[in-house]
C-alpha positions as CSV (number, residue, x, y, z in Angstrom):
1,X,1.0,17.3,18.8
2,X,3.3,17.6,15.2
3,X,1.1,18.5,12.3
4,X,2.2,15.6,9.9
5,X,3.1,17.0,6.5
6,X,3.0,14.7,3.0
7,X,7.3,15.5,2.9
8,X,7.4,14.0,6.8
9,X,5.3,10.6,5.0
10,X,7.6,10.6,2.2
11,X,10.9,10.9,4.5
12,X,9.1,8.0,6.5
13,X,8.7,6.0,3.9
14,X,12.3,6.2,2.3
15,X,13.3,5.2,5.3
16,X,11.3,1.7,5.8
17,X,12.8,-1.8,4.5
18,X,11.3,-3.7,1.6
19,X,9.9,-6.1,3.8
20,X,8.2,-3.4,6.3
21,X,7.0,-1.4,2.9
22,X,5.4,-4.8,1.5
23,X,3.5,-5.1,4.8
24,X,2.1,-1.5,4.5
25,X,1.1,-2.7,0.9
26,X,-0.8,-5.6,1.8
27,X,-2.3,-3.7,4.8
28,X,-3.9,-0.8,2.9
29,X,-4.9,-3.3,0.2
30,X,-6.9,-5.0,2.8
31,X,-8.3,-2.2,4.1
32,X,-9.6,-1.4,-0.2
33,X,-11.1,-5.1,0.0
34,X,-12.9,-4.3,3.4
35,X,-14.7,-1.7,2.1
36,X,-15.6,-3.2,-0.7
37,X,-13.4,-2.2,-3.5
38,X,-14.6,-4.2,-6.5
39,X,-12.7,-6.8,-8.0
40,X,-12.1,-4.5,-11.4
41,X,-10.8,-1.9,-9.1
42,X,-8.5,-3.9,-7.8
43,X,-6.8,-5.6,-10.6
44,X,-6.2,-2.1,-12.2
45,X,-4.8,-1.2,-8.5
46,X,-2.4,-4.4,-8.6
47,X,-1.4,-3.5,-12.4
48,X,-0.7,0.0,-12.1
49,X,1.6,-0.6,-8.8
50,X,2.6,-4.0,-9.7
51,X,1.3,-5.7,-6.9
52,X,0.5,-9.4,-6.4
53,X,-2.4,-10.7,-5.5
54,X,-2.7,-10.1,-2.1
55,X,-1.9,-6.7,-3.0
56,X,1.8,-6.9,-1.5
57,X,5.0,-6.2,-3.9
58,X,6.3,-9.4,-3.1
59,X,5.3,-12.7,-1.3
């Protein structure tokens, strides 16, 4: 199996629509509030990226 590299992510990730990027957003921002990111940490999280509430770039 491919070692993945941080340059093979990025390329990935160019590559991705908004709407699939938004979906990855909202998924790893889930995955803070399961493991109990508090709510502090997350509002600096959604400020610095400029995310919305449910942690996605857009609704």
């Amino acid at each position: 199996m491919e070692e993945v590299t941080t340059e093979m992510i990025e390329r990935a990730l160019d590559q991705m629509t908004k709407e699939e990027l938004n979906e990855l957003t909202k998924h790893a921002y889930r995955r803070l509030v399961e493991l109990g990111t508090s709510e502090s940490n997350l509002a600096e999280i959604r400020a610095k990226y400029g995310l919305n509430e449910k942690g996605g770039l857009y609704d």
